[in-house]
Wavefront OBJ file of the C-alpha trace (Angstrom):
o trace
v -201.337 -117.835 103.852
v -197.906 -119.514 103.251
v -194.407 -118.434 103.459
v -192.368 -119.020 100.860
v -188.456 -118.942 101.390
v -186.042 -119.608 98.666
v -182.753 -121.593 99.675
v -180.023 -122.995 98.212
v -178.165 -125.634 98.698
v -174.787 -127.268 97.029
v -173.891 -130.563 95.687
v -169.994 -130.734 96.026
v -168.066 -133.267 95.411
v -164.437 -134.068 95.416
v -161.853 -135.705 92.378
v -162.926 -139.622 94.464
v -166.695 -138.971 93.817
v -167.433 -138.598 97.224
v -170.353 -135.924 97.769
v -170.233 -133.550 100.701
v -173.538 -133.599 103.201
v -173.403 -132.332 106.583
v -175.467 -133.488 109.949
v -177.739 -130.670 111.253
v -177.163 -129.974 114.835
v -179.363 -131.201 117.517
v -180.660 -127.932 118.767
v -181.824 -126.656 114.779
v -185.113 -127.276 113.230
v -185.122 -130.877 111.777
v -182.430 -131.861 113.965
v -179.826 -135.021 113.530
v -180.789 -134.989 109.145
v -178.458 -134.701 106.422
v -178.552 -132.473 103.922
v -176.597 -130.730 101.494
v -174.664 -127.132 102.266
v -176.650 -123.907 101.647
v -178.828 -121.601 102.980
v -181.773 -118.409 102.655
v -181.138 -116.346 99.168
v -181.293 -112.657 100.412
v -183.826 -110.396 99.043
v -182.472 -109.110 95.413
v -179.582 -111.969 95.554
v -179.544 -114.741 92.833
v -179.581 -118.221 93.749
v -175.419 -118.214 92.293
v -174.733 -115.623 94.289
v -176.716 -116.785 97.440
v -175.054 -119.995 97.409
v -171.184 -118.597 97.029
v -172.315 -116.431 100.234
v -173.385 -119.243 102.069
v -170.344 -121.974 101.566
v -168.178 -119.133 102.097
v -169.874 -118.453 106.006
v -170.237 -121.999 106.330
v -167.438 -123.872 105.175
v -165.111 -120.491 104.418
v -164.520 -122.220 100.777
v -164.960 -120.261 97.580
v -167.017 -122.363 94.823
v -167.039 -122.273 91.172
v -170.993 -122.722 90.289
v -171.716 -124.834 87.293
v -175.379 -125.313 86.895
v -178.924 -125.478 88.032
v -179.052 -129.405 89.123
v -183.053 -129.143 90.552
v -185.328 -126.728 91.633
v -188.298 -128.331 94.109
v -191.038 -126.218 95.921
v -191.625 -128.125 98.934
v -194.453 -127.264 101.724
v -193.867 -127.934 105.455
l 1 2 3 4 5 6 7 8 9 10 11 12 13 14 15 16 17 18 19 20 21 22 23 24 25 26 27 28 29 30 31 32 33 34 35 36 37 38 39 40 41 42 43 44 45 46 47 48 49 50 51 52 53 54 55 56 57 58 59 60 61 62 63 64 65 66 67 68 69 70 71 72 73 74 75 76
């Protein structure tokens, strides 16, 4: 049977247009790829409230969240 996880991740960008994406580490699953900020929603967290948490222990940055840009199931 297959896991599902739910994650988040953000789309920021700045007043220039310029989008934020950082470079997974070497030593992480899927290493040296780009991707967008985020992380695992929390059992009984929503996904607003999952991704504040997780640019706040990431990037210690509070974010305003705006909308739902996509939501994607994607199997590994």
């Amino acid at each position: 049977m297959k896991k599902t996880v739910k994650v988040v991740a953000a789309i920021i960008e700045n007043d220039q247009n310029e989008i934020l994406c950082a470079l997974r580490s070497p030593q992480m699953a899927i290493p040296n790829m780009w991707e967008f900020p985020g992380g695992k929603v929390e059992p009984n967290e929503d996904i607003f409230t999952a991704l504040k948490r997780e640019i706040q222990e990431e990037l210690h940055c509070e974010i305003e969240t705006k909308e739902l840009h996509n939501d994607n199931t994607h199997e590994y």
